[in-house]
C-alpha positions in Angstrom: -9.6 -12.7 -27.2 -9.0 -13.5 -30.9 -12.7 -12.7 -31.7 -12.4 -9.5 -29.8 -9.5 -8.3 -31.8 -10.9 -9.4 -35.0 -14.1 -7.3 -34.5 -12.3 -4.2 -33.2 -10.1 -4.3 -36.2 -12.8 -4.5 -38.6 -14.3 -1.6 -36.4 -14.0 1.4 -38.9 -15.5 4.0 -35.7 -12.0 3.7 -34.0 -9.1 4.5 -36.2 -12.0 7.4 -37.5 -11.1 9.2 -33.3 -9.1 12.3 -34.3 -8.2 12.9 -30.6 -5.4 10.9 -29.3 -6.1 11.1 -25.7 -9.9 10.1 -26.6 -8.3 7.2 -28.6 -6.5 6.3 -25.7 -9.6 5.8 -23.3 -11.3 4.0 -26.2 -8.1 1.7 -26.2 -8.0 0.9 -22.4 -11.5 0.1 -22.2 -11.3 -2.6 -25.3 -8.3 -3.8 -23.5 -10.1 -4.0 -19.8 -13.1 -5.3 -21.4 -10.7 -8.2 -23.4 -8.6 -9.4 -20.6 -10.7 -8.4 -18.0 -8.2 -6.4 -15.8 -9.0 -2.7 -15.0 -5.1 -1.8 -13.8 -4.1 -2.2 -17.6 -4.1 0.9 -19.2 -3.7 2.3 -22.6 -2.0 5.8 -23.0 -0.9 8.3 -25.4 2.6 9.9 -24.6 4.4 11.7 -27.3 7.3 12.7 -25.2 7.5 9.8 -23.0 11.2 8.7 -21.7 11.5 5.3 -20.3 12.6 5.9 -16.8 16.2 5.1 -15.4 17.0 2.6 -12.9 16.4 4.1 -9.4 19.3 4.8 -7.5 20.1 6.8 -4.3 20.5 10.4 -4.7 24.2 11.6 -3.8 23.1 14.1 -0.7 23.8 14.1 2.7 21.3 11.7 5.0 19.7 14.6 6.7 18.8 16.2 3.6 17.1 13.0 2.4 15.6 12.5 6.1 13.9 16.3 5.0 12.4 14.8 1.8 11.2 11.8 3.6 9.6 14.2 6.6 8.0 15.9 4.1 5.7 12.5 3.0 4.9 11.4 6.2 2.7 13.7 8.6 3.2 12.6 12.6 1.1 13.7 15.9 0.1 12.5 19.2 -3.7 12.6 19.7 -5.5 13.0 22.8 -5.8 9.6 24.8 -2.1 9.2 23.8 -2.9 7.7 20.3 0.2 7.8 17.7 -1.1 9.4 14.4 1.4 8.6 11.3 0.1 9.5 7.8 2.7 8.0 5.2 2.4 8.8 1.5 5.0 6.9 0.1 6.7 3.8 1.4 10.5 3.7 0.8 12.6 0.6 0.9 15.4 -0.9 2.8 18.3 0.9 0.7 16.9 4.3 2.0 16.0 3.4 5.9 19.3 2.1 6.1 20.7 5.8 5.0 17.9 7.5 6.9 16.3 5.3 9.6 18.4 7.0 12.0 17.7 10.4 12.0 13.8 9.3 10.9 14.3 7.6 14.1 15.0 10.6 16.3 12.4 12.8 14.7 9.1 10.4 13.8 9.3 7.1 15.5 11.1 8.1 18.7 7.9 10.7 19.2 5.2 8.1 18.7 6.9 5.4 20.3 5.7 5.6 23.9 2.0 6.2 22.8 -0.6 3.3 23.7 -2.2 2.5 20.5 -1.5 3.8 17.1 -3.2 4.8 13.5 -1.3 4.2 10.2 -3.3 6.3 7.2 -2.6 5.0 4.0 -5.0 7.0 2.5 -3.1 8.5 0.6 -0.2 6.3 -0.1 -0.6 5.6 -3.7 3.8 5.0 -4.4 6.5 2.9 -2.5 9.3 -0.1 -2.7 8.8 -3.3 -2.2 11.9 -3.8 0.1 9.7 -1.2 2.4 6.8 -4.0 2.8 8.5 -6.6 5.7 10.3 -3.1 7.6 6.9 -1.7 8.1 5.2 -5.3 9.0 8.3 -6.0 11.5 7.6 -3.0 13.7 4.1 -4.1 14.4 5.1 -7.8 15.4 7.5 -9.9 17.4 11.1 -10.8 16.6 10.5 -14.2 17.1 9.7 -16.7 15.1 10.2 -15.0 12.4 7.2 -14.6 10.1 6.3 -15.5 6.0 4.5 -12.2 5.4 4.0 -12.5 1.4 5.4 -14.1 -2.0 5.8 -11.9 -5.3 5.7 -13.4 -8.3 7.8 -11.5 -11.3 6.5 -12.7 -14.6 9.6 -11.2 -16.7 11.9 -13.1 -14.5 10.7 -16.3 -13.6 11.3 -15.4 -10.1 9.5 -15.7 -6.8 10.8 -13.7 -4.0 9.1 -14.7 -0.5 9.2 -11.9 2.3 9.8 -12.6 5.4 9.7 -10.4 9.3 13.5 -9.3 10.6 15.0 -10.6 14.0 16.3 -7.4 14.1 15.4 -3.8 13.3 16.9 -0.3 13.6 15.5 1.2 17.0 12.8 -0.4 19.3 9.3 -2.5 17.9 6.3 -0.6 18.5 5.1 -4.4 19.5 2.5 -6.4 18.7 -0.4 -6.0 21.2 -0.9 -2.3 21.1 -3.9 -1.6 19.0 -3.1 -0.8 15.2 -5.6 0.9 12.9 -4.7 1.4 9.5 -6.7 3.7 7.8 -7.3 3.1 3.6 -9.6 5.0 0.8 -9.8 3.8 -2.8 -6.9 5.5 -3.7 -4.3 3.7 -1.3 -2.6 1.7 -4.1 0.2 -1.0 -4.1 3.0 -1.2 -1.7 0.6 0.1 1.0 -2.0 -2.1 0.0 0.3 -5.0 0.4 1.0 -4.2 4.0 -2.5 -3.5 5.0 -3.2 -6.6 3.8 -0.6 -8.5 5.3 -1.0 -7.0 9.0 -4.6 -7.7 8.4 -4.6 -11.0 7.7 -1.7 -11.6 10.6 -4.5 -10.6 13.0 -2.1 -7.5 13.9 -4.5 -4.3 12.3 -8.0 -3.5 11.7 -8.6 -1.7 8.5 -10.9 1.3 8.8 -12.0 3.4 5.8 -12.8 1.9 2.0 -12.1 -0.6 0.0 -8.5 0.2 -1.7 -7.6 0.5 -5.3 -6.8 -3.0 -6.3 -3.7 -2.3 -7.2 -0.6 -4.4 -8.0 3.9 -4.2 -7.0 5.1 -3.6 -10.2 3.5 -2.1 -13.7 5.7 -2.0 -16.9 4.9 0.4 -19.7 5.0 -1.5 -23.1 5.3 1.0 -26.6 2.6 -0.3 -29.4 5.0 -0.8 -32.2 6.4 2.3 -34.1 3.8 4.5 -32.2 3.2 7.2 -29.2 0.8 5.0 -27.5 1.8 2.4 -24.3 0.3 0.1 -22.2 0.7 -0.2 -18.7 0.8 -3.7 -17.3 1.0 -5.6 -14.5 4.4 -7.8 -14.4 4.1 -9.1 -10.8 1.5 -11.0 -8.7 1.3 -11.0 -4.4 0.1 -14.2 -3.2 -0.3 -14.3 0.7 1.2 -16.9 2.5 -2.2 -17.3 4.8 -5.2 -16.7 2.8 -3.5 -18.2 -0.3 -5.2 -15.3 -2.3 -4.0 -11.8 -3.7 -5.2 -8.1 -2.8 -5.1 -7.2 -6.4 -7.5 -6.0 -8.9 -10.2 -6.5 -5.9 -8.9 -4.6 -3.5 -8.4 -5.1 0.3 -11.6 -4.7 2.0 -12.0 -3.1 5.2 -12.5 -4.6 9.1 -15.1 -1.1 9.5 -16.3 0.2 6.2 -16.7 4.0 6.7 -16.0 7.1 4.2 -12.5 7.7 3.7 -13.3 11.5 4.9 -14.5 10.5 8.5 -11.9 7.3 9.1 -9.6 9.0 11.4 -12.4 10.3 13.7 -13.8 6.6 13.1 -10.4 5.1 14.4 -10.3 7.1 17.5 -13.9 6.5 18.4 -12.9 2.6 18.2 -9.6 3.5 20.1 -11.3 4.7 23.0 -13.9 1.6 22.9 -11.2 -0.7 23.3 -9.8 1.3 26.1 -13.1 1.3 27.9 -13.8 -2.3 27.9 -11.9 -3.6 30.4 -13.9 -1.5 33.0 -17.1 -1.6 30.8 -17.2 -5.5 31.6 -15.9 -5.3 35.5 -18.8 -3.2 35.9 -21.1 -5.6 34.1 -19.8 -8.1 36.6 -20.0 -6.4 39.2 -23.7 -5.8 38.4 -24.3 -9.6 38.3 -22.4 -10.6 41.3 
């Protein structure tokens, strides 16, 4: 690393870059090709604010429910299939405001389906309280299950996630068929939880390889300037494979284009469905 910061200070091409944002891509490529991570990233941001603490916006609950509705898409296919396309993941402070009334109007509809699809292909934002509430709903109550460890470099800390004995409304279970559906922008949170219901046996993952993400990216200012670095502070290590769905990516059960994943889901769906009778017709064939 030293030698590659001695040679690109004596580089006399890159403080010569009159455009900032060009300066920036010239930056984050130095930087990815140094320390060999593509999610750090080097940008240029005059006006840039650091952001405030999140808290919970004073309004009623059914006005946040409407925000919520408004990320998350729900329908009941044909062959009673559940269809629930989330964009953002939120975390336990807001289901515990919401999950009522997002009972009532989302889960209560897709509840009695017989198998269900969860796109994340667009989910690119979320909390990482969100990660064992999604992962409980799609396994039992008991025993209770070590779903994923997160590292925080700033703080020294690692915080292990575990499934809850108990949940607001009913489990959609854990032997109806799950498809989660991913494209190679489905970053972070929901990359976490495809990987951990992958890797618990629960879903297949249908679509492309994902981002390659991380949980949680700090923005760092470059002395007295306008440029920042984005940086990865934490690190997901699953409890089963021992390994982390960063920078790689979570790879997909059934590799297909992101465009054609859902009709790709179904098809395998209806498969399933058909292979009880499938094989009783095979034996009845031999007999």
């Amino acid at each position: 690393m030293q030698e590659t910061i001695d040679a690109a200070g004596n580089n006399t091409e890159i403080p010569s870059i009159p455009d900032t944002t060009t300066l920036a891509s010239v930056l984050t490529e130095l930087v990815k090709n140094t320390i060999g991570d593509s999610r750090v990233k080097v940008s240029y941001e005059p006006e840039y604010i650091p952001p405030a603490p999140l808290a919970m916006p004073d309004m009623p609950p059914e006005h946040l429910a409407s925000m919520i509705k408004a990320t998350v898409k729900v329908e009941v296919l044909d062959g009673n299939i559940a269809y629930l396309k989330i964009q953002h993941i939120i975390g336990e402070e807001m289901a515990q405001k919401v999950g009522p009334l997002l009972l009532e109007f989302i889960w209560d509809k897709v509840l009695p389906t017989s198998a269900m699809i969860l796109d994340f292909r667009s989910a690119a934002s979320g909390e990482l309280s969100g990660i064992p509430y999604i992962v409980s709903y799609y396994t039992d109550p008991e025993p209770l299950i070590h779903i994923d460890s997160v590292y925080d470099h700033p703080s020294g800390i690692t915080t292990e996630l575990w499934s809850m004995p108990t949940l607001l409304g009913k489990r959609y279970g854990s032997s109806k068929p799950l498809i989660i559906l991913t494209s190679k922008n489905t970053l972070g949170v929901a990359e976490d939880v495809a990987y951990c219901l992958k890797n618990l046996k629960r879903a297949t993952i249908v679509g492309e390889n994902t981002a390659g993400g991380t949980v949680k990216i700090d923005k760092i200012k470059v002395g007295d300037t306008d440029f920042f670095v984005s940086v990865p502070v934490a690190k997901s290590i699953n409890p089963i494979t021992n390994k982390s769905w960063e920078i790689d990516g979570v790879a997909p059960d059934v590799e297909v284009p992101a465009e054609v994943a859902l009709e790709t889901a179904v098809a395998i769906i209806q498969l399933r469905a058909e292979l009880p009778r499938l094989v009783q017709a095979v034996a009845a064939l031999v007999a």
